[in-house]
C-alpha positions as CSV (number, residue, x, y, z in Angstrom):
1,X,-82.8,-21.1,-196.3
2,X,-84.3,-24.4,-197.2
3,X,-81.6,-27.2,-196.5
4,X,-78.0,-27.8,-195.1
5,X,-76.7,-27.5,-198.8
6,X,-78.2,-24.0,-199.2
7,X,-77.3,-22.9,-195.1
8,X,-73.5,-24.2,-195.8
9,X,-73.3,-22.5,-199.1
10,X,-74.8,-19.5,-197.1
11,X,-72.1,-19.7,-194.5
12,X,-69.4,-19.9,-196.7
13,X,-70.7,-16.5,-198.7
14,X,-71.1,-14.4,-195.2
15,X,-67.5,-15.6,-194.2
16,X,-66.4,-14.3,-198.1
17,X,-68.6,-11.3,-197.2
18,X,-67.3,-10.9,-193.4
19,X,-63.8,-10.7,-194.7
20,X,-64.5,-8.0,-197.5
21,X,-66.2,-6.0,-194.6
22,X,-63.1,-6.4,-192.6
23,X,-60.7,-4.9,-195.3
24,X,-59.4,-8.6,-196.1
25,X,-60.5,-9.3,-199.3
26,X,-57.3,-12.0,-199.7
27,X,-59.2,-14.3,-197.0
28,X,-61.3,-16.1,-200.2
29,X,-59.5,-20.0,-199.3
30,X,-61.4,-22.4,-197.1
31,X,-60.6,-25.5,-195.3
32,X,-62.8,-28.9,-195.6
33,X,-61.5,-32.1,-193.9
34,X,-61.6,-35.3,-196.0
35,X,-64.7,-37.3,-195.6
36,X,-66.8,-34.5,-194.6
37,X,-69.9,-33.5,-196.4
38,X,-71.2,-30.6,-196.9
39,X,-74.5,-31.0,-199.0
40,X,-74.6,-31.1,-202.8
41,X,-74.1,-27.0,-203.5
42,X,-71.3,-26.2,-205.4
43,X,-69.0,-24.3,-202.3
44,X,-70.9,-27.9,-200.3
45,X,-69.7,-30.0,-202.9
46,X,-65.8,-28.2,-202.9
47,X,-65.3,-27.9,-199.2
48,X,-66.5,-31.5,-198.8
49,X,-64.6,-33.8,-199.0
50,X,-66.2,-37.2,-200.5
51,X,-64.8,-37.7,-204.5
52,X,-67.7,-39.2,-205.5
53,X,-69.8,-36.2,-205.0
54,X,-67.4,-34.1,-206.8
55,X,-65.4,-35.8,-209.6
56,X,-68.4,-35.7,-212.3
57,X,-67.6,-31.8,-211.6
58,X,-64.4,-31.0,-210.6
59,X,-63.1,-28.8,-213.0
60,X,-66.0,-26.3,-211.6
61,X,-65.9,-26.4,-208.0
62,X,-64.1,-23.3,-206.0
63,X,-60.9,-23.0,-207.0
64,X,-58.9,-22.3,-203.7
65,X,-60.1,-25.3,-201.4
66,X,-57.7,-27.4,-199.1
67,X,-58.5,-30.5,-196.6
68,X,-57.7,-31.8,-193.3
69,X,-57.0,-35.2,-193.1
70,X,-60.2,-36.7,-191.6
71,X,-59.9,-38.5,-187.8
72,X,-60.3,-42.0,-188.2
73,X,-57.6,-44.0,-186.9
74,X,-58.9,-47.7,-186.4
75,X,-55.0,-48.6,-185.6
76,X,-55.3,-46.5,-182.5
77,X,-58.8,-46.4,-181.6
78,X,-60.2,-49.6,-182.1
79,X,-63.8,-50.5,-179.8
80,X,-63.3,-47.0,-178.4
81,X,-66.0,-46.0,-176.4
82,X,-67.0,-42.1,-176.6
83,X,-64.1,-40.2,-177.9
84,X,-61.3,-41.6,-178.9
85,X,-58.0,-40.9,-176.7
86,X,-56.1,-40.9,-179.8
87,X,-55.8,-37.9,-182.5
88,X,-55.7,-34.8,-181.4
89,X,-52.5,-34.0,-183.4
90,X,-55.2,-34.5,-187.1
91,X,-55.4,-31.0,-186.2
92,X,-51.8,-29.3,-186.5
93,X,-52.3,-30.3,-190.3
94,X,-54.0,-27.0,-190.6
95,X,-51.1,-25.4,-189.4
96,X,-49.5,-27.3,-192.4
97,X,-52.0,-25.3,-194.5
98,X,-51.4,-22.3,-192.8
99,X,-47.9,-22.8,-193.5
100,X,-47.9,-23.1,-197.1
101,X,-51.0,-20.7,-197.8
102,X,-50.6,-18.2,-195.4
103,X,-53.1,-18.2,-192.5
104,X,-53.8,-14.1,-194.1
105,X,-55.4,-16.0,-197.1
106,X,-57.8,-18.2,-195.2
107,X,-61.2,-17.2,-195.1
108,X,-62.6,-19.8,-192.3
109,X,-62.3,-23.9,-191.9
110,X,-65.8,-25.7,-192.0
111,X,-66.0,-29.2,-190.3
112,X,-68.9,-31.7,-189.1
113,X,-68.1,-31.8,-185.3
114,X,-69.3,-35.5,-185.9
115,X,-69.3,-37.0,-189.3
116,X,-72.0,-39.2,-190.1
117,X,-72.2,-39.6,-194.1
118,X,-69.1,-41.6,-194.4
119,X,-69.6,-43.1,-191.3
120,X,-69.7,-41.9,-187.6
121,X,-66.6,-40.0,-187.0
122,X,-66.3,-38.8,-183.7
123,X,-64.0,-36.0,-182.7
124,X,-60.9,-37.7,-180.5
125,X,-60.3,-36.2,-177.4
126,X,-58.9,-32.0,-177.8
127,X,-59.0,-32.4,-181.5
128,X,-62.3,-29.3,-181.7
129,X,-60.3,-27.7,-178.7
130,X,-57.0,-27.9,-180.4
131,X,-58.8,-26.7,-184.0
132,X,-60.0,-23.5,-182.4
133,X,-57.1,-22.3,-180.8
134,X,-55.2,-22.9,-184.5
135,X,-58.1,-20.7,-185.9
136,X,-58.0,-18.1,-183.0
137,X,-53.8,-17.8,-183.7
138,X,-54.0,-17.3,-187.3
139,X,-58.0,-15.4,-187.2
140,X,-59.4,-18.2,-189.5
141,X,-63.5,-18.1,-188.9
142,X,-64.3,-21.8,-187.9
143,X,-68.1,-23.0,-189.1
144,X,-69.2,-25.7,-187.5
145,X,-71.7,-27.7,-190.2
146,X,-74.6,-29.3,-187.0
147,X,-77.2,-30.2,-189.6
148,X,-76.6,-33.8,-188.4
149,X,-75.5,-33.1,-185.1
150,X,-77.8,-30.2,-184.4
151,X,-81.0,-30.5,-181.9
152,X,-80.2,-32.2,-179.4
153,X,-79.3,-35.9,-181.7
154,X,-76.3,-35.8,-179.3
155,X,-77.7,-35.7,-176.1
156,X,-77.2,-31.6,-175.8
157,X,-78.7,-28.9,-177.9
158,X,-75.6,-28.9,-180.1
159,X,-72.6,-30.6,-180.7
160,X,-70.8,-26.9,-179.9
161,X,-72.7,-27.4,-176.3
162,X,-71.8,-31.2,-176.2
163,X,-67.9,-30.3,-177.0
164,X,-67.2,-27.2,-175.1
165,X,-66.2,-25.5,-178.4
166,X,-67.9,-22.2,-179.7
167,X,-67.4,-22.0,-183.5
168,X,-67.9,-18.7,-185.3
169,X,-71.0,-19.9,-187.1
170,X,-72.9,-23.1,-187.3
171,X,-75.4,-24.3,-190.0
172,X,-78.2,-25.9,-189.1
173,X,-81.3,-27.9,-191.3
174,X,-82.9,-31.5,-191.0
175,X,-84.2,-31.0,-186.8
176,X,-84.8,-27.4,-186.9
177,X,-88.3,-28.6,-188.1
178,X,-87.7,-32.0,-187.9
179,X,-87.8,-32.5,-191.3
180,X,-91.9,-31.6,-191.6
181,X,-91.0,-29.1,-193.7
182,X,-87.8,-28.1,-195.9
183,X,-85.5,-25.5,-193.6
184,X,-81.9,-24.2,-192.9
185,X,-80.1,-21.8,-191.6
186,X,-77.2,-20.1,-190.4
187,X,-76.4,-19.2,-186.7
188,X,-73.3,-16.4,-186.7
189,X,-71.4,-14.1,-183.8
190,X,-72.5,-11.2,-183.4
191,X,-69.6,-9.9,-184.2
192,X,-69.6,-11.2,-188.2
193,X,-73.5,-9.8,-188.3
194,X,-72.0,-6.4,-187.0
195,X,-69.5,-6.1,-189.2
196,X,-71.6,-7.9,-192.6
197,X,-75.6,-5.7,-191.3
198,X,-74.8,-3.4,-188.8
199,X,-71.5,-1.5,-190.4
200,X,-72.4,-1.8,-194.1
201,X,-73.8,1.5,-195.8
202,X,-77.3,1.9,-196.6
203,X,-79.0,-0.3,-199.1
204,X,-78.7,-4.2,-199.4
205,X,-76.0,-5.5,-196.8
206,X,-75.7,-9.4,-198.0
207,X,-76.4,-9.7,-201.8
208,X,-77.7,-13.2,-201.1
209,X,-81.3,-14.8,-200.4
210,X,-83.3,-17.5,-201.7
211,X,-87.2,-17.1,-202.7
212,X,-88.4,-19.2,-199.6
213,X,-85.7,-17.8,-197.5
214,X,-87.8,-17.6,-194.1
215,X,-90.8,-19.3,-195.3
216,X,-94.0,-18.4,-193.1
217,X,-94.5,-22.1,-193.1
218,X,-91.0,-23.3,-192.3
219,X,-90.7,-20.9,-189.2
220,X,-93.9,-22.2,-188.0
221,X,-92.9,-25.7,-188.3
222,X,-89.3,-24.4,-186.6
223,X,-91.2,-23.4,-183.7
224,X,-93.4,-25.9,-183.3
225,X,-90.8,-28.3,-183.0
226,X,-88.9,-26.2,-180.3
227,X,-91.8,-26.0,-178.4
């Protein structure tokens, strides 16, 4: 794609997709967290969660949309340095969700391992840990939005490297060319590209694209920047 709005609004469509795949059409919900952002796309926009970028249009975001409380506890964590030692437990309010949707309706939870457009939120101590093993026990895909975090800006390649925690997909944009030219995209397991590519009949497997999708331009920026 061409930015983090169009690689999250990507991510959310091959989750929608993955579950169809799978025989689980009734996974269409997804999780945000409060605070997060998402990019300015409409499933961005819905599974974000900062009003201001949604109440001029509320009334036509996706419908089935629920948020985790975001982590910032200055009561508990004041002057912490690195991860806070407090809030782990933010997570069990998706078992909350789960609890009053149905973890069979949830399509997957997208989160910024660290916020950064409402200010630097960084993950307290097991909360990422604690949010995967509540996705693994109810199957809920977990997308891990790195277009801030991605390449390397915290000291590893990605925030799933820094953490220790292997989300199901990650999007990716802003340092995959380092912002030379306009590029996203979506990293998945091979297990969702399997079941989405690999296992679909013959003909078009993701009805989804963008014209510059894979720009000859963009890819050559992406890789001169990796080098």
């Amino acid at each position: 794609g061409n930015s983090g709005s169009e690689a999250v609004d990507t991510a959310l469509k091959i989750a929608l997709a993955y579950w169809q795949a799978k025989g689980e059409p009734q996974r269409a919900r997804f999780v945000g967290r409060l605070r997060g952002y998402h990019g300015v796309g409409f499933g961005g926009i819905a599974v974000g969660g900062i009003e201001a970028n949604r109440k001029q249009f509320a009334t036509q975001l996706l419908p089935m949309v629920d948020h985790l409380p975001h982590t910032h506890d200055a009561g508990a964590n004041a002057f912490s340095r690195g991860q806070p030692e407090h809030g782990a437990d933010f997570a069990d309010a998706l078992e909350e969700i789960v609890a009053k949707r149905g973890g069979h309706t949830i399509a997957a939870l997208i989160i910024e391992p660290v916020a950064g457009s409402t200010g630097v939120l960084i993950p307290p101590k097991g909360y990422l840990q604690r949010l995967r093993e509540i996705c693994d026990r109810h199957g809920i895909l977990l997308i891990f939005d790195e277009v801030i975090t991605g390449f390397g800006r915290l000291g590893s390649a990605f925030a799933a490297d820094k953490f220790g925690v292997v989300p199901d997909m990650i999007t990716l944009a802003k340092g995959i060319t380092n912002a030379a030219v306009p590029m996203g995209a979506v990293c998945v397991r091979g297990s969702i590209y399997d079941a989405v590519v690999n296992e679909a009949a013959a003909g078009i497997e993701l009805f989804h694209g963008y014209t510059y999708s894979g720009h000859p331009l963009a890819a050559a920026a992406g890789l001169a920047t990796l080098d």
